[in-house]
C-alpha positions as YAML, in Angstrom:
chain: A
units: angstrom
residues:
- id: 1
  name: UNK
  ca: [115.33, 76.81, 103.29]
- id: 2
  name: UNK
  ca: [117.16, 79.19, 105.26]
- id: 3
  name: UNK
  ca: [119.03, 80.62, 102.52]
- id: 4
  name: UNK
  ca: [115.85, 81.14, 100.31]
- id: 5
  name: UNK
  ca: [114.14, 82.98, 102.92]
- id: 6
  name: UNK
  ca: [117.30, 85.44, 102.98]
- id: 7
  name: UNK
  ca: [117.44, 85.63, 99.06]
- id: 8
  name: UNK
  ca: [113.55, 86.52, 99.21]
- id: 9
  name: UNK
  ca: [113.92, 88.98, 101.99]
- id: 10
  name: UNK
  ca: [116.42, 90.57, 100.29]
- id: 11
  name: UNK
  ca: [114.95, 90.91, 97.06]
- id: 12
  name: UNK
  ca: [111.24, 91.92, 99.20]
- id: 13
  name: UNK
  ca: [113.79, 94.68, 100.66]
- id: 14
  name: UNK
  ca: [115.30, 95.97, 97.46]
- id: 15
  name: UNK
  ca: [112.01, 96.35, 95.56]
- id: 16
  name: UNK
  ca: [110.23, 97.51, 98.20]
- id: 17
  name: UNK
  ca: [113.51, 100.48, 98.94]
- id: 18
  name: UNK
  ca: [113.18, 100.89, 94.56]
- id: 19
  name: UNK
  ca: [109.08, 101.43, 95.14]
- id: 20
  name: UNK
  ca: [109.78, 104.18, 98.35]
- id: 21
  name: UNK
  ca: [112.72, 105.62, 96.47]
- id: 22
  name: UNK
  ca: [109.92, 106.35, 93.49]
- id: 23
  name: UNK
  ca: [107.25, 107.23, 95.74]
- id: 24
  name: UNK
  ca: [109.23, 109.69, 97.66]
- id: 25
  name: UNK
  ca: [111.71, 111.17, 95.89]
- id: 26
  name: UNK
  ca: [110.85, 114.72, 96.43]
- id: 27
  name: UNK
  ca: [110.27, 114.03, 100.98]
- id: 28
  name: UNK
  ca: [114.02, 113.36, 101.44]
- id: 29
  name: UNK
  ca: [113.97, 109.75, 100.98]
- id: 30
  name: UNK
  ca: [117.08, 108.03, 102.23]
- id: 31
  name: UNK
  ca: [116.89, 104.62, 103.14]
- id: 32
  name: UNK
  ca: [114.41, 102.13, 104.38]
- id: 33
  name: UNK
  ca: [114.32, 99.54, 107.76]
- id: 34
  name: UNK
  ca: [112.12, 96.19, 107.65]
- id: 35
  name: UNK
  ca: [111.91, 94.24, 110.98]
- id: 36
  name: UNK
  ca: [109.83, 91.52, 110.94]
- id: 37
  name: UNK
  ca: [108.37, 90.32, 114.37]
- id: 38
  name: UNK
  ca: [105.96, 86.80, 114.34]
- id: 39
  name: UNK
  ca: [102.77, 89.03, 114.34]
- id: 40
  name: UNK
  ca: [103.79, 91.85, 111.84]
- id: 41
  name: UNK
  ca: [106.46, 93.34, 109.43]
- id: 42
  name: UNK
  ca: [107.37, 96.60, 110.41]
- id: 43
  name: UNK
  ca: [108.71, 99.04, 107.87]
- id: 44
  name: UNK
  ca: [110.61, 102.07, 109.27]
- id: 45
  name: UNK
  ca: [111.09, 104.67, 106.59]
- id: 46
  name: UNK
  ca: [114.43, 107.53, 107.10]
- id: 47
  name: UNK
  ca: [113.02, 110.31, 105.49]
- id: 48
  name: UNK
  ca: [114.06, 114.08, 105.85]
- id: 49
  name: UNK
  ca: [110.59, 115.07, 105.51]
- id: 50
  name: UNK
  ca: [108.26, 113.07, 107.61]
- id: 51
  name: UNK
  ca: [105.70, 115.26, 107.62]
- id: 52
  name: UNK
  ca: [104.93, 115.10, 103.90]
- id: 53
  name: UNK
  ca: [105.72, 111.47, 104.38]
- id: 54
  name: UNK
  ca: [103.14, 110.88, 106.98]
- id: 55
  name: UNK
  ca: [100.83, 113.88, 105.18]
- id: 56
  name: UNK
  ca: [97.60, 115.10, 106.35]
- id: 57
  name: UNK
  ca: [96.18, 113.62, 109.60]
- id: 58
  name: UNK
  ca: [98.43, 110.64, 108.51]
- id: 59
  name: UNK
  ca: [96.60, 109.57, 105.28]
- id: 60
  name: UNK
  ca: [99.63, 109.37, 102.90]
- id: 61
  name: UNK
  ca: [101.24, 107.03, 105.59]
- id: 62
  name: UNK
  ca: [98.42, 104.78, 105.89]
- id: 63
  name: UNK
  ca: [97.86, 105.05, 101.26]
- id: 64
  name: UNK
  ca: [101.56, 103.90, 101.76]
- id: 65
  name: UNK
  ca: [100.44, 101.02, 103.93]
- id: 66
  name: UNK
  ca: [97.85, 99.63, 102.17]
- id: 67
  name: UNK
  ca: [99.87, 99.85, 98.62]
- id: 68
  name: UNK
  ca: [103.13, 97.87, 100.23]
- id: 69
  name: UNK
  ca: [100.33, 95.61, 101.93]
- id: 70
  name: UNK
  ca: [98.77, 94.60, 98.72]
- id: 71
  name: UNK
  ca: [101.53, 95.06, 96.36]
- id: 72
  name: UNK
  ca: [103.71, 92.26, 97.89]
- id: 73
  name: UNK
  ca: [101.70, 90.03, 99.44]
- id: 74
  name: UNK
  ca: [101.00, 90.97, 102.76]
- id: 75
  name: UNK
  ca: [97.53, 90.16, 104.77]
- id: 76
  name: UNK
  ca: [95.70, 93.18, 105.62]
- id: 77
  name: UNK
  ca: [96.84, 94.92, 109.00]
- id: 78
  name: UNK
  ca: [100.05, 92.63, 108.85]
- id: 79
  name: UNK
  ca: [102.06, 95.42, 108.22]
- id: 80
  name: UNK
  ca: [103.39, 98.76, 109.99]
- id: 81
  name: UNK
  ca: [104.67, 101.83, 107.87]
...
């Protein structure tokens, strides 16, 4: 059990870096944290350019949120970008 849960984090981990690597390839992407805490999943993105990562009044961030939130699975407001 143990060891599927690591084999699925890690392949959650390496899509999800593959998806931010696509998304923002032109913000300075260069790496991506997941913690995971028993209310939420917290997703810490190293960027050079946070401010185009976070964009206007913070709506790219929160487009971000909701397309990792659906895209793998995650119930709505589960998840922290």
């Amino acid at each position: 059990l143990f060891l599927s849960q690591f084999v699925s984090d890690g392949i959650f981990k390496a899509e999800l870096n593959e998806f931010l690597t696509r998304e923002l390839a032109e913000d300075g992407y260069s790496g991506v944290e997941v913690r995971v805490t028993p209310t939420r999943t917290e997703i810490i993105i190293l960027a050079t350019r946070t401010q185009n990562v976070l964009g206007e009044k913070g709506r790219r961030i929160r487009e971000l949120t909701a397309v990792v939130q659906k895209r793998f699975g995650f119930p709505e407001g589960s998840v922290e970008v």
